[in-house]
N, CA, C and O of each residue as an XYZ file, in Angstrom:
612
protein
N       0.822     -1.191      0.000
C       0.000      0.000      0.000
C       0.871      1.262      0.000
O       0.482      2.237     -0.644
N       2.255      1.317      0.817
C       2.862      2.593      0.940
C       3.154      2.566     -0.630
O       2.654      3.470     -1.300
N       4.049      1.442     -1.363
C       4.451      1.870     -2.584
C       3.831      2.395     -3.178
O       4.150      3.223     -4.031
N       2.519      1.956     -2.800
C       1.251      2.179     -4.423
C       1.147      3.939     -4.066
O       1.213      4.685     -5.044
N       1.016      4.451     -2.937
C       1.190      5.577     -2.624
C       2.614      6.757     -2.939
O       2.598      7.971     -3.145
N       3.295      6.169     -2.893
C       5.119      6.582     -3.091
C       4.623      6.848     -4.890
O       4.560      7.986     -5.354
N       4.282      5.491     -5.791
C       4.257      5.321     -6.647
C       3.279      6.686     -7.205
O       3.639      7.487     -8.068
N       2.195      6.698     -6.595
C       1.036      7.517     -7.386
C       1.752      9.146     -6.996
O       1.608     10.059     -7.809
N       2.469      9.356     -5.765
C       2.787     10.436     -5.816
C       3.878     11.182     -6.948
O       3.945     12.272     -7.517
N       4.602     10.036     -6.912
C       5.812     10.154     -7.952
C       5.072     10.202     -9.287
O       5.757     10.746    -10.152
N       4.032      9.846     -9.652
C       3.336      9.743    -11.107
C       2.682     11.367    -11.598
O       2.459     11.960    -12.653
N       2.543     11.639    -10.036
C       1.609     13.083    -10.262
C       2.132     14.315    -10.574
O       1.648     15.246    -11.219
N       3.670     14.126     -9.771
C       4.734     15.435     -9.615
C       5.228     15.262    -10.804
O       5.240     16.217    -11.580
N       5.796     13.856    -11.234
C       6.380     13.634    -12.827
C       5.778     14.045    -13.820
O       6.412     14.607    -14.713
N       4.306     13.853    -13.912
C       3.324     14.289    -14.862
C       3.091     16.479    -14.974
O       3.045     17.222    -15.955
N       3.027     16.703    -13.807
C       2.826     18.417    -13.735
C       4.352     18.674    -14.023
O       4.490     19.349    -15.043
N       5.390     18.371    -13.490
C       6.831     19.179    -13.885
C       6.570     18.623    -15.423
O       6.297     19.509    -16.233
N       6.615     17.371    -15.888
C       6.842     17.391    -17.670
C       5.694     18.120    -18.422
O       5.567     18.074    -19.646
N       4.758     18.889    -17.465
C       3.501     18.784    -18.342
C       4.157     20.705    -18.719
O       4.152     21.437    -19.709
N       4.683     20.835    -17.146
C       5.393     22.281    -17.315
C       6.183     22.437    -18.122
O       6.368     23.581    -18.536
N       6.886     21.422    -18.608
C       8.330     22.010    -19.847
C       7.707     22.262    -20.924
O       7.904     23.432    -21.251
N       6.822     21.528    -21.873
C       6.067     21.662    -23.235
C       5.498     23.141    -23.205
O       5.699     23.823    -24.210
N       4.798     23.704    -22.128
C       3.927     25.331    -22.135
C       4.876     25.782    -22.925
O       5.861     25.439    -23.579
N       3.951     27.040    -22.504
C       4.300     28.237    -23.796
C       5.385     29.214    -22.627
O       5.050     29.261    -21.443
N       6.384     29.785    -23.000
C       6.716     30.218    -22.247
C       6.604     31.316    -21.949
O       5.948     31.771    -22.886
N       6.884     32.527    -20.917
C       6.668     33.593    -20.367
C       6.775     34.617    -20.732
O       7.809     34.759    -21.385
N       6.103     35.607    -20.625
C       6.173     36.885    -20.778
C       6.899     37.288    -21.367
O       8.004     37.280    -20.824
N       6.859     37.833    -22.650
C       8.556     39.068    -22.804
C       8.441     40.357    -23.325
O       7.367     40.813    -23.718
N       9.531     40.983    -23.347
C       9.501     42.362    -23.788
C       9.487     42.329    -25.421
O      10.439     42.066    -26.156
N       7.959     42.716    -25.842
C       8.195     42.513    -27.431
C       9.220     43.890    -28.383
O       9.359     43.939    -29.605
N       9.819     44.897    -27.329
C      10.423     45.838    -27.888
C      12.555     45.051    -27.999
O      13.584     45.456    -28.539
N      12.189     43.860    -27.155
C      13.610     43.732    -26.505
C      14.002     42.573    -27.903
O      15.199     42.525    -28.185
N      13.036     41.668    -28.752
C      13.140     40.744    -29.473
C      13.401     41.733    -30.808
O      14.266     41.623    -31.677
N      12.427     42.655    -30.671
C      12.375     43.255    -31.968
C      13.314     44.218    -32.705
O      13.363     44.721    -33.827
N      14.350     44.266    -31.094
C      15.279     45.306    -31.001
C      16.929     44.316    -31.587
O      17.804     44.547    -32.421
N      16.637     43.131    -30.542
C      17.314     41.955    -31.011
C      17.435     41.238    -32.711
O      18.492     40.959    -33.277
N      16.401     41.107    -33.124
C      16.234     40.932    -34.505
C      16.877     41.843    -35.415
O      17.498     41.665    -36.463
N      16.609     42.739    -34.828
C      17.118     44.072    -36.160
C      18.447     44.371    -35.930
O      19.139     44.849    -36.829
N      18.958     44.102    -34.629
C      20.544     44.214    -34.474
C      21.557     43.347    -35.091
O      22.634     43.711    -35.564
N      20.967     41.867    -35.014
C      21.728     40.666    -34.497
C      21.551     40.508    -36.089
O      22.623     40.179    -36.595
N      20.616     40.631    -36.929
C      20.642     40.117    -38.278
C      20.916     41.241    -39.265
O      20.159     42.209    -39.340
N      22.244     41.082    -40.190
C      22.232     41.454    -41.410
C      21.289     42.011    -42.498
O      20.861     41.170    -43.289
N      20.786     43.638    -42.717
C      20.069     43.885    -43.711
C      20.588     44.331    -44.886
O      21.571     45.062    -45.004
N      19.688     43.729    -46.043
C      20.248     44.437    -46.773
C      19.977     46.075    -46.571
O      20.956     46.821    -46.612
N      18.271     46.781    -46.291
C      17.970     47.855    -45.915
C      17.963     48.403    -44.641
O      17.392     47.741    -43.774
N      18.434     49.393    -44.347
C      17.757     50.071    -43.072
C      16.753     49.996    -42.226
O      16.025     50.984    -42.321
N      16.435     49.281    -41.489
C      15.325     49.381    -41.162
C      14.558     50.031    -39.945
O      14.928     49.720    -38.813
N      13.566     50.870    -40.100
C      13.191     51.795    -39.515
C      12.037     51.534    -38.064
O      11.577     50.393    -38.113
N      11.625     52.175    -37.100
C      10.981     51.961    -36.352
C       9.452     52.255    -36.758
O       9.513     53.138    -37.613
N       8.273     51.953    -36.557
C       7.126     52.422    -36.729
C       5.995     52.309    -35.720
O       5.967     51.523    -34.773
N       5.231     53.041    -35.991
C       4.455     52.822    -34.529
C       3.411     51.942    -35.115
O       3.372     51.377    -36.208
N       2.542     51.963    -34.084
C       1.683     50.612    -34.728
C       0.309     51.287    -35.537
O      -0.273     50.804    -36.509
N      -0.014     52.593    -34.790
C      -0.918     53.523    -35.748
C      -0.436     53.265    -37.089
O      -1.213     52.540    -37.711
N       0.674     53.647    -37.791
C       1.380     53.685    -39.082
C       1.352     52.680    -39.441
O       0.733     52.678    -40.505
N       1.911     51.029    -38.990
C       1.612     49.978    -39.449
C       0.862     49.476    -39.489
O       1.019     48.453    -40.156
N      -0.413     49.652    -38.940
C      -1.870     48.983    -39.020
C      -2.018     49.263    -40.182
O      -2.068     48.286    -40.929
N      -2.147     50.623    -40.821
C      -2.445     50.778    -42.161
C      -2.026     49.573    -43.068
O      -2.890     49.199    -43.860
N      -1.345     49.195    -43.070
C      -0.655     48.526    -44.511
C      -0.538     47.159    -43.977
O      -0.165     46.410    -44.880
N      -0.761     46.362    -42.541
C      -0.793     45.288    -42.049
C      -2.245     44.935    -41.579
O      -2.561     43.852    -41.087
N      -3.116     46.031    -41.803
C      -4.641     45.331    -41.809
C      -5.111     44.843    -40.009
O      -5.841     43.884    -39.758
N      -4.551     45.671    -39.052
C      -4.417     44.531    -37.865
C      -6.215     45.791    -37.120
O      -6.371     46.225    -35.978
N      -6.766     45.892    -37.839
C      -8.070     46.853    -37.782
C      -8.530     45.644    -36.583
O      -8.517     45.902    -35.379
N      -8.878     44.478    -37.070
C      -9.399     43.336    -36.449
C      -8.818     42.517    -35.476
O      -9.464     41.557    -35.054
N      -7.400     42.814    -34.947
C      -6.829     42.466    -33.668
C      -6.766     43.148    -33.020
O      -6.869     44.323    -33.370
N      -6.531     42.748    -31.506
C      -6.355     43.542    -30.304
C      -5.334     43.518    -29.866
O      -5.104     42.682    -28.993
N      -4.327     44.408    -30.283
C      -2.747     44.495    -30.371
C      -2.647     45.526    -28.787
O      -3.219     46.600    -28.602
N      -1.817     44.843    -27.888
C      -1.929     45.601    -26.778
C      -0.180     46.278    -26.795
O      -0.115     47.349    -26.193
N       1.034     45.840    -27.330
C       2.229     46.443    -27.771
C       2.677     45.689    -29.168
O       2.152     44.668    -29.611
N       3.662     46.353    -29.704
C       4.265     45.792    -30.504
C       5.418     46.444    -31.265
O       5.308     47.579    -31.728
N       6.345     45.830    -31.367
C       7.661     46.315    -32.410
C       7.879     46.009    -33.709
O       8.154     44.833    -33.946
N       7.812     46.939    -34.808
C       7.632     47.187    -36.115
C       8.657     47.569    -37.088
O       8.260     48.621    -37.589
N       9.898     47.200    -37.657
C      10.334     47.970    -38.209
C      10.449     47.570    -39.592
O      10.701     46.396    -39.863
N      10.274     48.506    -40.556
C      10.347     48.559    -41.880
C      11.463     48.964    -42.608
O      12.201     49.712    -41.966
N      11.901     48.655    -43.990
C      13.177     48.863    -44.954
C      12.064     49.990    -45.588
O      10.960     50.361    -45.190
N      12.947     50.370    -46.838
C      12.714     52.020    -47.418
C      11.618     51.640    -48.033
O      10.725     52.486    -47.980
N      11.281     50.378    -48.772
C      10.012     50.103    -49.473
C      11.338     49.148    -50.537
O      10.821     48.229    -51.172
N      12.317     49.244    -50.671
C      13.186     48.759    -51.955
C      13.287     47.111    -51.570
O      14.088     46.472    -52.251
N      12.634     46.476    -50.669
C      13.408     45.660    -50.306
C      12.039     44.993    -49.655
O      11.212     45.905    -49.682
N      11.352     43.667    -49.013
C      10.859     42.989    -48.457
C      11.167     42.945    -46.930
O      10.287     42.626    -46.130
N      12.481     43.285    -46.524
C      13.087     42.868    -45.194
C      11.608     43.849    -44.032
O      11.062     44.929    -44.261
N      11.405     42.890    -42.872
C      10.309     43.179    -41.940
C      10.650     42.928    -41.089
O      11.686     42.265    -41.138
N       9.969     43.302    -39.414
C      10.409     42.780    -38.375
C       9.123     43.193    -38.160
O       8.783     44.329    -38.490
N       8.010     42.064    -37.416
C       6.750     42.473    -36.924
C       6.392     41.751    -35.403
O       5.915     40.622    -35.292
N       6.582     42.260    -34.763
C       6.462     41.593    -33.253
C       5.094     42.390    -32.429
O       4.902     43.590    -32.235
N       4.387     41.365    -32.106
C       2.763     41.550    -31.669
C       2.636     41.030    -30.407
O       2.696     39.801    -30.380
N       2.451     41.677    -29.160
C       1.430     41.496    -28.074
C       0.138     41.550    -28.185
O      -0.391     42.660    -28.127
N      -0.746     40.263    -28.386
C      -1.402     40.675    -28.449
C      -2.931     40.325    -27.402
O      -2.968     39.224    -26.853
N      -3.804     41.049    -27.247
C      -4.608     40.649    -25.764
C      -5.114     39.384    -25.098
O      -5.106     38.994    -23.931
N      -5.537     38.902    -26.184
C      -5.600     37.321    -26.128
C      -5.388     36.428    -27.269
O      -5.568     36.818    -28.422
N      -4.935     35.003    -26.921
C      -4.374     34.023    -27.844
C      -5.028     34.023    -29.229
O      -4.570     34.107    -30.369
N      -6.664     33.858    -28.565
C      -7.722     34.294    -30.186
C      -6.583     35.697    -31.180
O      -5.798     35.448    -32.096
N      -6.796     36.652    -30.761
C      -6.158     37.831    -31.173
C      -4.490     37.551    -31.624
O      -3.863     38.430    -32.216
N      -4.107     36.734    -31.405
C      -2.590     35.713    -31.755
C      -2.845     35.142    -32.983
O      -2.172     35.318    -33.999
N      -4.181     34.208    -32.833
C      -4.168     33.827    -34.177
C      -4.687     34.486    -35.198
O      -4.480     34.293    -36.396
N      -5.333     35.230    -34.718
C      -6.157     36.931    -36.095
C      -4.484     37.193    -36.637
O      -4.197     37.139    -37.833
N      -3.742     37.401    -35.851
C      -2.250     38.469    -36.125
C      -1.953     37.499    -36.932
O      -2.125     38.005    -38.042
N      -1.493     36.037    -37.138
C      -0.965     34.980    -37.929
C      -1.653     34.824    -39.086
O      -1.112     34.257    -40.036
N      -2.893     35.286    -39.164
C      -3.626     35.622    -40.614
C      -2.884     36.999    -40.992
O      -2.016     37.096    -41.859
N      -3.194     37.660    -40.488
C      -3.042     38.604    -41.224
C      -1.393     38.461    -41.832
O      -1.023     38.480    -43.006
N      -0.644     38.326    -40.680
C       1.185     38.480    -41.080
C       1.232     37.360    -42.469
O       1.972     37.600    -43.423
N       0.291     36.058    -42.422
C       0.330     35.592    -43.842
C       0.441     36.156    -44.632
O       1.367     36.262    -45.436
N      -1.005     36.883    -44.502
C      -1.523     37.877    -45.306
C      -0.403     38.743    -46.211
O      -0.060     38.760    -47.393
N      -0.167     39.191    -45.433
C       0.967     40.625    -45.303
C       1.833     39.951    -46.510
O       1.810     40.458    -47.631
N       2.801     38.471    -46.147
C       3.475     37.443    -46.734
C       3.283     37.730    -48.115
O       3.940     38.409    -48.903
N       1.718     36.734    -48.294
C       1.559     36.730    -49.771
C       1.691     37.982    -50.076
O       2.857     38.100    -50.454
N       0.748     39.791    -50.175
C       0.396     40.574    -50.419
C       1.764     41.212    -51.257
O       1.751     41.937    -52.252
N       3.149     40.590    -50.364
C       4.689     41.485    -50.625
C       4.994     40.690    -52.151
O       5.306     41.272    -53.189
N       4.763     38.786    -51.927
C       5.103     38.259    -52.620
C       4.585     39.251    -54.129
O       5.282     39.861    -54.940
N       3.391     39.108    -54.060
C       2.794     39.337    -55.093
C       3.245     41.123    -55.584
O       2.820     41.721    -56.573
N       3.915     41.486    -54.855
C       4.292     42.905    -55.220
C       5.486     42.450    -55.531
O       5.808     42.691    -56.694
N       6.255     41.878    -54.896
C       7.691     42.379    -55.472
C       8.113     41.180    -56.501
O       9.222     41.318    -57.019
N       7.351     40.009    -56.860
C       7.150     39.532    -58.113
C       7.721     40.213    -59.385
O       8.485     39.532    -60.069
N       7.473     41.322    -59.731
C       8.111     42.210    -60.888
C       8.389     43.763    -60.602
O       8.299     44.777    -61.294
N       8.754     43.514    -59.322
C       9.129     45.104    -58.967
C      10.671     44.475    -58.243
O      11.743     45.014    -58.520
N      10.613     43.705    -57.636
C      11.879     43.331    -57.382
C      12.340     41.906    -57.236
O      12.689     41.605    -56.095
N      12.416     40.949    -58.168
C      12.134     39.917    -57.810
C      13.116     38.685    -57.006
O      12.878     37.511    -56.723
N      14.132     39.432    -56.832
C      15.089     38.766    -56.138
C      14.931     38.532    -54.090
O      15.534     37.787    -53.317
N      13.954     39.461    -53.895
C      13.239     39.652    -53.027
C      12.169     38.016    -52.070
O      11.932     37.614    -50.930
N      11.904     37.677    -53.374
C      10.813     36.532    -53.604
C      11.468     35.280    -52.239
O      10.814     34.632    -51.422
N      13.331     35.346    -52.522
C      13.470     34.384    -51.671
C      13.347     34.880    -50.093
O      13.393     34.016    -49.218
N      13.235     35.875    -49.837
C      13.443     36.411    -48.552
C      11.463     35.805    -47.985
O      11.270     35.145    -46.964
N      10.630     36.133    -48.683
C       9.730     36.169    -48.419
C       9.084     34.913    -48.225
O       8.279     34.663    -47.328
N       9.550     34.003    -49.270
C       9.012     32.459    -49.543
C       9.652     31.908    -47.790
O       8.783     31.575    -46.985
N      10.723     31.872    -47.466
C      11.456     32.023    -46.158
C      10.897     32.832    -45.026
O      11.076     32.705    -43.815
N      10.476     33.335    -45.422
C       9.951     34.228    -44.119
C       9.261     33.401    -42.848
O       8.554     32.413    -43.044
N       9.565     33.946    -41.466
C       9.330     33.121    -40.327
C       8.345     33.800    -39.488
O       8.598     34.829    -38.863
N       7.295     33.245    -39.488
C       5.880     33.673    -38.554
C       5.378     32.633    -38.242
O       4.641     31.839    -38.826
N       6.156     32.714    -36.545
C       5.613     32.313    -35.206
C       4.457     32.551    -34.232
O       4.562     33.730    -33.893
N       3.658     32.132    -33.768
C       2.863     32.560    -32.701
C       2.978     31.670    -31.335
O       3.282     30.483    -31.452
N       2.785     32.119    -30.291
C       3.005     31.030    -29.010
C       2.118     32.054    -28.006
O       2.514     33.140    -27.583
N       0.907     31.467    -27.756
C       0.169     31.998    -26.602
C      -0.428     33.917    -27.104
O      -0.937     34.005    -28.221
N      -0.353     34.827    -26.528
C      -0.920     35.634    -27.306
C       0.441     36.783    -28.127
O       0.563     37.966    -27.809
N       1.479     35.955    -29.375
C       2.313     36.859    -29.519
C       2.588     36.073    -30.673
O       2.483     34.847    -30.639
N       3.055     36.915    -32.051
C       2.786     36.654    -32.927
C       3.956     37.349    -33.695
O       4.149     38.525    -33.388
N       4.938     36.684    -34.847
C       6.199     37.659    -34.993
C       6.214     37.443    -36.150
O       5.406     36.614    -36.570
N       6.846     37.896    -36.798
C       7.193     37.623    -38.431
C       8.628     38.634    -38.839
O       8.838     39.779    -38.439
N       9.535     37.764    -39.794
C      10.155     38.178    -39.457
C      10.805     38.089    -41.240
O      10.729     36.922    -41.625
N      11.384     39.023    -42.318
C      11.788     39.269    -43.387
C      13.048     39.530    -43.747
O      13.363     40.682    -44.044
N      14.111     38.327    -43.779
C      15.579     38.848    -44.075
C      15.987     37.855    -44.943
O      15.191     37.125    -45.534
N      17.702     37.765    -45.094
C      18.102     36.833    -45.696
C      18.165     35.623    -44.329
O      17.643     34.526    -44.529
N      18.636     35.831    -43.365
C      18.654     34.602    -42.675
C      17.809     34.033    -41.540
O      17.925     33.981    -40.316
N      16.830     33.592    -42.518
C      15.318     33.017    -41.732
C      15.998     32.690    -40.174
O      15.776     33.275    -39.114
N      16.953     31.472    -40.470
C      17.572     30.423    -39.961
C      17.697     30.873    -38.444
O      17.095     30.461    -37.452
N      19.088     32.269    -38.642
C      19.166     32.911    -37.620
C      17.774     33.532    -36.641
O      17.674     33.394    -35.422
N      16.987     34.085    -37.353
C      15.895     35.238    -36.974
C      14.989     33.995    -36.550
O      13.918     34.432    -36.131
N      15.029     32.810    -36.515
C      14.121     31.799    -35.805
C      14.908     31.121    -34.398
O      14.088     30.726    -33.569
N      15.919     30.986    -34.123
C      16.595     31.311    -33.390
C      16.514     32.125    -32.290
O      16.176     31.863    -31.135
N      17.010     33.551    -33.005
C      16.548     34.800    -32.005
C      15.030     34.541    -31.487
O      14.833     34.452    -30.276
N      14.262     34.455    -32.149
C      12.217     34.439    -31.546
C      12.080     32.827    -30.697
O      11.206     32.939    -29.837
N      12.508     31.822    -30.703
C      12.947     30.541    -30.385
C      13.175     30.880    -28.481
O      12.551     30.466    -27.504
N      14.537     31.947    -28.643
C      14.600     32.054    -27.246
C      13.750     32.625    -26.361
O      13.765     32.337    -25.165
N      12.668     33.774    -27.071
C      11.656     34.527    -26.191
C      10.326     33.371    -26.520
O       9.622     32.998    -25.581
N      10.160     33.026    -27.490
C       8.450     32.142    -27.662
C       8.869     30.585    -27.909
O       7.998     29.729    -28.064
């Protein structure tokens, strides 16, 4: 009887600590990833800060409930993006992952014959979501920039 007890306790603590490693993990500063991304990776363009008033326009996020987020954009010559979303709830996580598709195709289909060397940055492009936060991210090295978002989501 003690084992079966020893046993069931050990089954319960084993089960909640492994059940804890798989979650989503904690909180972060979406200015500190977005700040990280744009440092740590190679552009070809400049890329600029924007507020989220300015980027809603052209990212459609009318229909999420974006509570922060870090934005920065190249001159227009170029595809390269950095889109990092807090957003209020997980529902509102996955609205942002439509739309950043969205966003995806919308570039593809522009820079198709306006710039088309562009095409590989985009086909590559990395948009994550984990709990209510949602990133996307436009360079040459997906690889790296999944990485960097890897350690915060």
């Amino acid at each position: 009887m003690r084992k079966m007890k020893l046993f069931t306790i050990v089954t319960v603590v084993a089960a909640f600590v492994l059940g804890a490693c798989g979650g989503k993990k904690a909180d972060f500063d979406v200015e500190a990833l977005g700040n990280e991304l744009n440092e740590q990776i190679t552009y070809a363009d400049t890329l600029m800060p924007l507020d989220l008033d300015t980027a809603g326009m052209f990212l459609n996020l009318s229909e999420v409930n974006v509570t922060k987020a870090a934005i920065y954009e190249g001159s227009g010559g170029t595809a390269e993006e950095i889109v990092v979303l807090e957003c209020a709830t997980e529902d509102d996580a996955k609205k942002a992952e439509e739309v950043l598709k969205t966003r995806v195709s919308e570039q593809i289909e522009s820079f198709t014959d306006y710039v088309p060397g562009e095409l590989t940055k985009l086909n590559a492009a990395v948009i994550k979501v984990n709990g209510k936060y949602a990133v996307l991210s436009v360079s040459d090295t997906p690889d790296e920039a999944g990485k960097i978002i890897g350690k915060y989501m």
